[in-house]
C-alpha positions as CSV (number, residue, x, y, z in Angstrom):
1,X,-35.3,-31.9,-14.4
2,X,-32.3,-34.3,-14.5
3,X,-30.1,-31.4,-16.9
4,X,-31.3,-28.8,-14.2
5,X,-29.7,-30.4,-11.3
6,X,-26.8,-31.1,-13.4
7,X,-26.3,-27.7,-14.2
8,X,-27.0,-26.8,-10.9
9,X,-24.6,-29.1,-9.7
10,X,-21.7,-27.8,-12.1
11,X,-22.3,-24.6,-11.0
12,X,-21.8,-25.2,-7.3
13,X,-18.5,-26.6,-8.3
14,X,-17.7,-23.8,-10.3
15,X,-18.4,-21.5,-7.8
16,X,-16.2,-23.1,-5.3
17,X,-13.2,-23.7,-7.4
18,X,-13.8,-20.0,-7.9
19,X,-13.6,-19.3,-4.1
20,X,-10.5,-21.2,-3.3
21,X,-8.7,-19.6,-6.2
22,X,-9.2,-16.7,-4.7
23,X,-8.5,-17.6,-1.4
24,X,-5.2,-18.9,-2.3
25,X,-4.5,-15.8,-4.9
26,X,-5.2,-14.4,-1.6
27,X,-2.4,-15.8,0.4
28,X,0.4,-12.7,0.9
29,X,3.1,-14.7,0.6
30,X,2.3,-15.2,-3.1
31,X,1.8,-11.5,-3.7
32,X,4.2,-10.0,-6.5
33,X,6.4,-7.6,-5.8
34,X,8.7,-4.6,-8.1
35,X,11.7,-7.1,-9.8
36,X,14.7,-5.8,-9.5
37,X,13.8,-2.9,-7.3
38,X,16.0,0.1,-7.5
39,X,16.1,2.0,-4.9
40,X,18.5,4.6,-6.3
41,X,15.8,5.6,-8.9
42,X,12.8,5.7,-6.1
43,X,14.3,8.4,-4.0
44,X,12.9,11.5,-4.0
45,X,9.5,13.3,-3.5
46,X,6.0,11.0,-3.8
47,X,2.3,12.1,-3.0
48,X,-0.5,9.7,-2.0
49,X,-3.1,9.4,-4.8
50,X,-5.3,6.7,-3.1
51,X,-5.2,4.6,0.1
52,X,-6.5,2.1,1.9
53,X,-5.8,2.3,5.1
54,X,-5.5,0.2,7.9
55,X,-7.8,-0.2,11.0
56,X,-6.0,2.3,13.5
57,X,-5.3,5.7,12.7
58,X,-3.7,6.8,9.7
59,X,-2.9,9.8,7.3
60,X,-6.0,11.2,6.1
61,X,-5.0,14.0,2.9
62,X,-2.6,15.8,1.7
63,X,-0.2,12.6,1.8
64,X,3.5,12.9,0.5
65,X,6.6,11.3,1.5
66,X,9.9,12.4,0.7
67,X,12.6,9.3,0.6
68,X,16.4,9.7,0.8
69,X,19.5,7.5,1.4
70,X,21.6,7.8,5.0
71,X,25.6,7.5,4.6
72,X,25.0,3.8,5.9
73,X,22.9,3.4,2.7
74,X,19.5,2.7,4.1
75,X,16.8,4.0,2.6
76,X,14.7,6.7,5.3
77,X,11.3,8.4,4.7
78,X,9.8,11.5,6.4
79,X,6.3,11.6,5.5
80,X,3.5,14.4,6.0
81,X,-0.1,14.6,6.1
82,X,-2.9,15.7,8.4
83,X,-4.9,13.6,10.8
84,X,-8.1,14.1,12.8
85,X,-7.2,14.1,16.6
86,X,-9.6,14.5,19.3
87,X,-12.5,13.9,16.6
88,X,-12.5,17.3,15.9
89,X,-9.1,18.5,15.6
90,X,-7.5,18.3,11.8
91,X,-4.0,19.4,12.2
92,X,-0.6,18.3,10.1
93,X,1.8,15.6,11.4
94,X,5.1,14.1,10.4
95,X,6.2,10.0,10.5
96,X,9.7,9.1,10.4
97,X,10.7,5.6,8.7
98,X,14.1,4.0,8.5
99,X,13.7,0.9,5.9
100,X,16.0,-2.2,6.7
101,X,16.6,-4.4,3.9
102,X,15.6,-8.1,3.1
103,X,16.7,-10.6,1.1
104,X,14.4,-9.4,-1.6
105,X,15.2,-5.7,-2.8
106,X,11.9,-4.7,-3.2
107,X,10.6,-6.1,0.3
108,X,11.5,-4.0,3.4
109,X,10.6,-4.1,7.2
110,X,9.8,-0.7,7.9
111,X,10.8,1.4,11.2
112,X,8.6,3.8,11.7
113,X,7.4,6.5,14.8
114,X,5.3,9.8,14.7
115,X,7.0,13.0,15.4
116,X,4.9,13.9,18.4
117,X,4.4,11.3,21.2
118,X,0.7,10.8,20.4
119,X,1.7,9.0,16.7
120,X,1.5,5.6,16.2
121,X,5.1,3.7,16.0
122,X,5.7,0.3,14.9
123,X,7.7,-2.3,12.8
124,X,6.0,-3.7,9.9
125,X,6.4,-5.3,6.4
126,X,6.7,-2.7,3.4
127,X,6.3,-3.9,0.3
128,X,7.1,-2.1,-3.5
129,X,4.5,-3.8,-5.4
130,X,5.1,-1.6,-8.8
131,X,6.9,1.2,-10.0
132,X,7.8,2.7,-12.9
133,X,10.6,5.3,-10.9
134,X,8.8,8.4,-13.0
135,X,5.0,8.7,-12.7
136,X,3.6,5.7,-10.2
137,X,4.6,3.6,-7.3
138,X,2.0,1.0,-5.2
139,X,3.2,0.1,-2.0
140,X,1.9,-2.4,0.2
141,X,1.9,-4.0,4.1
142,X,0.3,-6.1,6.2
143,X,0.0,-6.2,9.6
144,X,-1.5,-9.4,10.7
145,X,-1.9,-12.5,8.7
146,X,-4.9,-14.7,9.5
147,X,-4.2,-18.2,10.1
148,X,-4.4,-19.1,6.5
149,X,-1.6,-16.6,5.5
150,X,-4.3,-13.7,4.0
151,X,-4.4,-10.8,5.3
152,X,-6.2,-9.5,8.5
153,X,-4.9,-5.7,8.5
154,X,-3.2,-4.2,5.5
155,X,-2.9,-0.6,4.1
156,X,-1.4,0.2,0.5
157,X,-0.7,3.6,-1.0
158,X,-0.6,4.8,-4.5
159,X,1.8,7.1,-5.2
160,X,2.5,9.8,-8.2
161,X,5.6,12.3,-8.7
162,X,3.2,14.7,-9.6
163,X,0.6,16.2,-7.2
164,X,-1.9,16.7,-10.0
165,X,-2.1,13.1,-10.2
166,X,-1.2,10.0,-12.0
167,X,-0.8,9.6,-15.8
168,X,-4.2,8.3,-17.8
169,X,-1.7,5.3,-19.6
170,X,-0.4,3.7,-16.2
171,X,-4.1,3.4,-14.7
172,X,-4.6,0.0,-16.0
173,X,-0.8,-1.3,-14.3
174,X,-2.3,0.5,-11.5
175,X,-5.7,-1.7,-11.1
176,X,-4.3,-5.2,-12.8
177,X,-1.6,-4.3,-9.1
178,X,-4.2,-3.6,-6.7
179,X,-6.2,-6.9,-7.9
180,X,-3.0,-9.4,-7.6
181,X,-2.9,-7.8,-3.9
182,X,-6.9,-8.5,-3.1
183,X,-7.1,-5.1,-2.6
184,X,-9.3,-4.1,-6.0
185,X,-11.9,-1.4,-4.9
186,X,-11.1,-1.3,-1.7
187,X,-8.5,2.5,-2.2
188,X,-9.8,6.0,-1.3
189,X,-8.5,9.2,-3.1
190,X,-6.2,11.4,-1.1
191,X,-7.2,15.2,-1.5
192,X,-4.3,17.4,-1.9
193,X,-4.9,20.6,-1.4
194,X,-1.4,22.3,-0.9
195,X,-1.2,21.8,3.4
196,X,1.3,20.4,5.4
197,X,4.0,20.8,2.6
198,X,7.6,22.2,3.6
């Protein structure tokens, strides 16, 4: 009896050291992001693999963004996917971004309005989490922090050059990513289906 609530006892501790590991793992300020973050090499064409999208409305399929440089040398993005409008009403839109640059290379604040009225605009974080320039980015924000710094509304992308989809070998960078960001489990697939491209 005396070894059972022992063990029980351990366990209990166990299990909580366990929980505020992961609650301070959680903490965004800790997250990792790209080291030394070209942005040279990330311009170009990328398509949404998988998502996981924040609580307001947000691209649904058929997700790519195309990122150049301005002659000021800030990074912009035009992005294009469809969205369900009026419940009932799929239909393609465009978002605009201009990226304004940190301290940190691979940590912008992100300027960002829909095309048509209707679309969202805001200001948040945006985050290069990995990238490998060729096959695979993960991007990341959050949009409210909860008082003990984790994250109360976040959405994170996976991108790929190649519409067909990611490379089987980068997968497992892919995953270990989406973990050190609490975020494991928690992505959708995009469909791509060949809409809303120009």
């Amino acid at each position: 009896m005396l070894a059972e609530v022992k063990i029980l006892g351990l366990s209990l501790v166990l299990i909580s050291i366990c929980h505020c590991y992961a609650q301070s793992n959680c903490n965004v300020s800790t997250f990792p992001v790209k080291e030394n973050f070209n942005k040279t090499r990330y311009l170009g064409r990328w398509y949404a693999m998988a998502k996981k999208s924040p609580d307001s409305i947000f691209l649904e399929d058929n997700i790519y963004a195309d990122f150049a440089q301005d002659d000021q040398g800030f990074m912009n993005a035009t992005a294009r996917g469809r969205v369900t409008l009026l419940e009932n009403w799929p239909t393609c839109v465009q978002m605009l971004g201009k990226f304004l640059e940190t301290s940190n290379p691979a940590k912008f604040k992100l300027k960002y309005r829909g095309a048509l009225h209707y679309l969202q605009s805001g200001f948040d974080d945006h985050w290069v989490i990995d990238t490998d320039y060729d096959t695979f980015a993960i991007t990341y924000t959050c949009r409210q922090l909860n008082d003990d710094e984790t994250c109360a509304d976040s959405y994170s992308l996976v991108f790929s050059r190649d519409p067909k989809g990611i490379p089987p070998g980068v997968h497992g960078i892919i995953r270990q990513r989406q973990g050190q960001i609490c975020l494991a489990n928690k992505y959708g697939r995009v469909r791509h289906e060949g809409l809303c491209l120009v």
